[in-house]
Residue, then its C-alpha position, 0 to 999 in steps of 0.5 A: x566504440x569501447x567509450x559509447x558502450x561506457x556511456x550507454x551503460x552508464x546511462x541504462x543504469x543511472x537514474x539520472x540519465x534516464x527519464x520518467x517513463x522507465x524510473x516512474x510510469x514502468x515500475x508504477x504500472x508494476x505497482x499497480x498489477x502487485x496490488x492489483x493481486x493484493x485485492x483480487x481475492x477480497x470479494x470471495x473470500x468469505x465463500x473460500x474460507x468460511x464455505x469452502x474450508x470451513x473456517x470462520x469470519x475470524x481467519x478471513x481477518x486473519x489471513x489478512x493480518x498474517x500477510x500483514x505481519x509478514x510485511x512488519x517483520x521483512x519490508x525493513x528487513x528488505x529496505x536495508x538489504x537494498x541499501x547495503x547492496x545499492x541494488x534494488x532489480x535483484x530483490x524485485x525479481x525474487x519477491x515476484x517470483x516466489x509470489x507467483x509460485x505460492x499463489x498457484x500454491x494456493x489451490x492445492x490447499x485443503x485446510x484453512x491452518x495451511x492456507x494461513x502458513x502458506x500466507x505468512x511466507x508469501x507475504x514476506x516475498x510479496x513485500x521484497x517485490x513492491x516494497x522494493x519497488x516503492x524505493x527505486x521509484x523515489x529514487x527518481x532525482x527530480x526534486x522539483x517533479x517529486x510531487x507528482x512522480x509519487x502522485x503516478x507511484x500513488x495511483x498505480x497503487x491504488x488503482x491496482x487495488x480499485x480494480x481487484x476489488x470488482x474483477x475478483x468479484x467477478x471471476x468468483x461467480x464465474x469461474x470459481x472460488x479459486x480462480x482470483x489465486x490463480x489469476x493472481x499467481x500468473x501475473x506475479x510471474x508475468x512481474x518477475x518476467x518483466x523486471x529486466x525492463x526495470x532500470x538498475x536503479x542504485x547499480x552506481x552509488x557505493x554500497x552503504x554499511x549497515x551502521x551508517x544506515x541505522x544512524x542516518x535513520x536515528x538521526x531523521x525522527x521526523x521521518x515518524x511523521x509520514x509514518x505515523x499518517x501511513x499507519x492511520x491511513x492502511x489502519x482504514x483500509x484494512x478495517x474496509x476490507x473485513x468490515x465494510x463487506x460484512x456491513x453490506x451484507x448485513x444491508x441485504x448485499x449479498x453479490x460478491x461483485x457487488x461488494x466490489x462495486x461499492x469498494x470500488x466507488x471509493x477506490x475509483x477517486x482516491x487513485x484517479x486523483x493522486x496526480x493532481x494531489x501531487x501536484x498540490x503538495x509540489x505546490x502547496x507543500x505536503x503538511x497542509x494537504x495531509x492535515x486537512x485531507x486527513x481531518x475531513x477523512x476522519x469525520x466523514x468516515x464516523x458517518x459510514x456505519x450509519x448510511x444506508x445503501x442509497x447514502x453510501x454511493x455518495x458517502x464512499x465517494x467523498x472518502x475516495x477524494x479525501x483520501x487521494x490528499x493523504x498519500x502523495x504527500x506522506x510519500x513525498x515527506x518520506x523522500x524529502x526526510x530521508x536521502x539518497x544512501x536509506x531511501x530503500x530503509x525508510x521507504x521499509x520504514x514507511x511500509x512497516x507502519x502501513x503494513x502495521x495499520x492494516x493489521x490491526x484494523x481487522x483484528x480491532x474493527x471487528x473486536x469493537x463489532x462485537x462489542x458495540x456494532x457497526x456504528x461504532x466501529x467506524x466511529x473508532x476508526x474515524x476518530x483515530x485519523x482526527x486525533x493524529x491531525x490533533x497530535x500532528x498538527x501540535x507537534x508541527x507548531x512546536x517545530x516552528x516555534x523552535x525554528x524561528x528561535 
């Protein structure tokens, strides 16, 4: 009897012993609530900053970048910590928690200076949470399903931030303008509650010193790769969520669930599509899909700012498809150039540098608005994903050339 329990023990805790479901499909649906809440508040966040506490379209970017650079300063922090400890469910179930209970926080807050110091230490529990997840997620073994399995991680990222988008419109105009926080904070603390379904990934390797760690990172300078298109990627993304509202309202929208509506139709494809782009990258390898997907992303996105409301439906559709090419095979480089030992730290790693883009995207985006308007300013933001391909795609030949000599 004492030797069965061994073995179940073993098998509840070793990646390798269990299957998909609890290693992939559970912690990828945990991913999609989290960024399911990163969203949630987009739509009526005008109506919450600017009408009700009285700030301005400056500290809508900022309360984005805050939490932004909360998730620089702590995701590597918290990737390291989770590969000195070899456990992963510990960071998980204190980063929900804490979120949770700063969300609900939220509605007590009556100035903008609070809401935005408020944001800052939330976002660096928020990161502990589903950073953390990210990496017991690529710790699945299964190299050969490895495409696919980020292509599942991927959707249930981007799906959760496709539907915030067009639900927090909506519970805005019904409910409130505070009504997404406290949604939100509820389902971090729903995450919390279920983080003991998680398996305990990482439980049986030996814990990892932090000198090994740094090395073995030293010693991967690829791993700039995937993290380089990571940054352009999250760069978009968060100069979408501050500019392209404030571009539809100057077309004349004005509905807050309509504006979700119109995020959606490009978030809808980028998550329903990540699978197959997986698979692709299983296939294929994952450098051709990220160049090409990434140069195509770029030149469609220079056409957004000028596109009127008719032409954006089919504009933003088409930037959905391309960018669902971009992210599994980004993740899928992360895993295959890092191993098992800094999984955790380069996951951080990759993480920093979307946490980075998106950042900057609203700080940047709405600096060259001011100065030369909308047009251009996604011209900028387009023009930067076709210089990476550029710069990547020189410095992938270089490497084969130095491979065959």
């Amino acid at each position: 009897m004492e030797i069965s329990q061994t073995s179940l023990s073993d098998a509840e805790q070793d990646p390798h012993m269990i299957g998909p479901w609890r290693t992939v499909v559970l912690p990828s649906l945990f991913l999609m609530v989290a960024m399911f809440n990163l969203t949630l508040i987009v739509a009526g966040l005008k109506e919450l900053i600017v009408d009700d506490l009285g700030g301005t379209t400056s500290d809508t970017s900022l309360f984005f970048s805050l939490e932004m650079v909360s998730y620089i300063l702590f995701a590597p922090l918290w990737g390291v910590l989770s590969d000195r400890w070899a456990k992963r469910r510990p960071l998980i179930f204190i980063g929900f928690l804490a979120s949770g209970v700063l969300y609900l926080s939220y509605l007590h807050v009556q100035s903008v200076s609070m809401l935005l110091t408020i944001r800052f230490v939330q976002g660096a529990f928020s990161v502990m949470g589903w950073s953390t997840l990210m990496a017991m997620v690529l710790d699945q073994p299964d190299d050969q399903r490895r495409g696919r399995y980020m292509g599942i991680m991927g959707a249930g990222l981007i799906f959760g931030i496709s539907m915030g988008a067009p639900f927090g419109g909506l519970i805005t105009r019904e409910l409130g303008i505070r009504a997404p926080l406290q949604v939100a904070g509820w389902l971090f603390l729903l995450l919390a509650a279920g983080t003991f379904l998680l398996p305990r990934s990482g439980s049986l390797r030996k814990q990892v010193g932090l000198r090994s760690i740094f090395r073995t990172l030293i010693d991967s300078p690829r791993l700039l790769f995937p993290f380089a298109f990571q940054f352009a990627d999250r760069y978009t993304v968060g100069f979408f969520v501050i500019l392209f509202p404030q571009y539809l309202a100057s077309l004349g929208v004005d509905d807050p669930a309509t504006r979700g509506q119109y995020l959606a139709f490009f978030l809808l494809p980028f998550a329903f599509l990540q699978y197959f782009t997986g698979r692709l990258a299983e296939r294929v390898g994952p450098y051709k899909p990220l160049l090409i997907g990434s140069l195509v992303y770029g030149i469609v996105l220079c056409w957004v700012g000028y596109s009127d409301l008719y032409e954006l439906w089919w504009v933003m559709a088409a930037l959905g498809v391309l960018a669902s090419v971009m992210f599994p095979p980004a993740i899928l480089l992360t895993g295959q150039l890092s191993d098992s030992e800094t999984r955790g730290s380069a996951m951080g790693g990759f993480n920093l540098a979307g946490s980075l883009g998106f950042a900057i995207g609203p700080l940047v985006g709405v600096w060259v608005f001011e100065q030369a308007g909308f047009g251009v300013a996604f011209v900028v933001s387009g023009a930067i994903e076709i210089l990476l391909v550029l710069v990547a795609g020189a410095l992938i030949l270089r490497w084969a050339s130095q491979e065959r000599a």
